[in-house]
VOBA-1610 file (N, C-alpha, C; in pm, whole numbers, padded with zeros to 5 digits, always signed):
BEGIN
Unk+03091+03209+00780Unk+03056+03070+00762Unk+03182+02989+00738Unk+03274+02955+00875Unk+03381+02933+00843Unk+03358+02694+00754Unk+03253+02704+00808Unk+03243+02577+00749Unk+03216+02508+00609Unk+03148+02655+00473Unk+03144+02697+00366Unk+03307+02682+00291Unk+03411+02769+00370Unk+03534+02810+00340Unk+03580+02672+00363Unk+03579+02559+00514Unk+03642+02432+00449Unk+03615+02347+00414Unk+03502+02364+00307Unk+03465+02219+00222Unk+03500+02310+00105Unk+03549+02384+00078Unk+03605+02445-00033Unk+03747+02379-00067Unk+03829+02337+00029Unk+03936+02357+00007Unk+03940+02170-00012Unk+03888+02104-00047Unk+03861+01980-00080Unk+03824+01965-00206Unk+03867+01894-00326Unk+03844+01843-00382Unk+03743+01828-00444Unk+03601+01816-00584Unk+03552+01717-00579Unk+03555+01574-00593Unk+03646+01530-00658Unk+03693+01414-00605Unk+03752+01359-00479Unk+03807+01375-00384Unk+03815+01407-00277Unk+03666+01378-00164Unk+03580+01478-00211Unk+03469+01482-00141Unk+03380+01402-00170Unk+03383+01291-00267Unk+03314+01195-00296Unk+03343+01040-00259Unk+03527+01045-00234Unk+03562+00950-00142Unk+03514+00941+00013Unk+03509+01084+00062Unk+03465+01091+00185Unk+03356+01088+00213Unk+03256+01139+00110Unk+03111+01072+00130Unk+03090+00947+00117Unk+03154+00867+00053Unk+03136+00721+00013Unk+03222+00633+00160Unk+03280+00691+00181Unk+03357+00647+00306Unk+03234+00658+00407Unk+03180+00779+00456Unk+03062+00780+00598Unk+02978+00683+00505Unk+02923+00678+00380Unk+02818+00612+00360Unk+02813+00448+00394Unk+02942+00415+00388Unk+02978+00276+00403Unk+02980+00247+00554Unk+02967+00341+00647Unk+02967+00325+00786Unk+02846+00324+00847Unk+02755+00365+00744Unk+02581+00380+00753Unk+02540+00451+00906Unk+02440+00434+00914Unk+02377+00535+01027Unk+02435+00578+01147Unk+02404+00648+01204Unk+02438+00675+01388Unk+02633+00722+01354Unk+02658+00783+01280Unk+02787+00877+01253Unk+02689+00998+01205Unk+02719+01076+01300Unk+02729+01234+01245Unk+02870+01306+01206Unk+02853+01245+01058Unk+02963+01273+00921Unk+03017+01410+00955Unk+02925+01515+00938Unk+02948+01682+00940Unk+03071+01700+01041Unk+03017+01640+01185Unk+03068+01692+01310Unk+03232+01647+01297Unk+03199+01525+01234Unk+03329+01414+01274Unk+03456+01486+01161Unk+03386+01501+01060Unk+03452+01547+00875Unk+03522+01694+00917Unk+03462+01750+00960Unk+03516+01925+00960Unk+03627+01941+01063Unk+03583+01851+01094Unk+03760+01870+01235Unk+03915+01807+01196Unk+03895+01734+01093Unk+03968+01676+00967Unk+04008+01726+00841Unk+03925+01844+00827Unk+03925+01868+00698Unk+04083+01925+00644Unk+04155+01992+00695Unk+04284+02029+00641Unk+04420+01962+00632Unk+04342+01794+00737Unk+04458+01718+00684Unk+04428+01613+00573Unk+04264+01601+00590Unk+04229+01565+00417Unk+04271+01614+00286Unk+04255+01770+00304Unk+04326+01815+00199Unk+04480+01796+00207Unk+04545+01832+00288Unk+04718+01809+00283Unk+04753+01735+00235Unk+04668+01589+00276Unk+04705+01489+00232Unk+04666+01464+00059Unk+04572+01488-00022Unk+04522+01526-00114Unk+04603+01565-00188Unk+04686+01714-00136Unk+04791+01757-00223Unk+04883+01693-00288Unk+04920+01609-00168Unk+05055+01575-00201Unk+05034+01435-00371Unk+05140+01404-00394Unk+05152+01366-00484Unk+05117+01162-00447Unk+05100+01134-00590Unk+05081+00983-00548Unk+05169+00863-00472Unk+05316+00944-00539Unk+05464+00843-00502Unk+05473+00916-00375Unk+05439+01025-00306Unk+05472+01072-00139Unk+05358+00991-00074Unk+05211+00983-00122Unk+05127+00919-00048Unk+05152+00750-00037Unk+05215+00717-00145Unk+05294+00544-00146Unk+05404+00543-00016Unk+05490+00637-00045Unk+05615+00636+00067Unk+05532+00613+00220Unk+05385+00718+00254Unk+05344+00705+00361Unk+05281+00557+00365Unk+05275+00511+00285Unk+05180+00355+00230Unk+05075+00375+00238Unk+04970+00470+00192Unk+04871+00511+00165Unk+04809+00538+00036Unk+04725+00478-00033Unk+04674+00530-00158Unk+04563+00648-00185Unk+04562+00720-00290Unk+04478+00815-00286Unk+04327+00758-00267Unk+04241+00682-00304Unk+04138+00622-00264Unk+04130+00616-00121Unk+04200+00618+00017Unk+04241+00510+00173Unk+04250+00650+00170Unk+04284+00769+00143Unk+04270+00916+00235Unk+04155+00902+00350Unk+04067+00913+00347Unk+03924+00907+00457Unk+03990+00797+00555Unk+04017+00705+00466Unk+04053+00555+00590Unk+04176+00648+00653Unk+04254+00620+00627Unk+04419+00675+00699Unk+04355+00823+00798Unk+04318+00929+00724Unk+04253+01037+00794Unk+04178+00953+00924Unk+04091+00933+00916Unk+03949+00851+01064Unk+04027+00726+01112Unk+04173+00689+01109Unk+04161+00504+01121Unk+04173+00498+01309Unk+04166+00643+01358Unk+04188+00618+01476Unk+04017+00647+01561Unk+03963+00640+01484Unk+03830+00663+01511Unk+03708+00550+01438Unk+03776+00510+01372Unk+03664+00330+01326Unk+03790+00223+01243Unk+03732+00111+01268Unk+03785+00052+01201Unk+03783-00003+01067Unk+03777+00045+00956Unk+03776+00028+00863Unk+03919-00008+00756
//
């Protein structure tokens, strides 16, 4: 169940931005399909620290945005 193993490696905090992120995009996104093909640069990005995610000009909250921004506009 390799899809068990990568929602593991996320956060719960993390995984509550990204639910709140599809939720704000409301219906007709299939979250699962779109989320799991993403998932290890969600976490990468996650790792890293707050002042490396500033340098990229990204805040820890805007992970989901920055991750999907080439796929909606938000």
């Amino acid at each position: 169940m390799q899809h068990v193993a990568n929602i593991a490696i996320l956060t719960p905090c993390l995984r509550a931005r990204l639910d709140l992120f599809f939720a704000t995009l409301g219906q007709g996104v299939n979250a699962y399909a779109v989320r799991r093909k993403r998932l290890g640069e969600l976490a990468r990005l996650d790792a890293l620290s707050d002042e490396e995610l500033l340098a990229m000009g990204i805040t820890r909250d805007r992970i989901p945005h920055y991750v999907f921004r080439d796929l909606f506009c938000v």
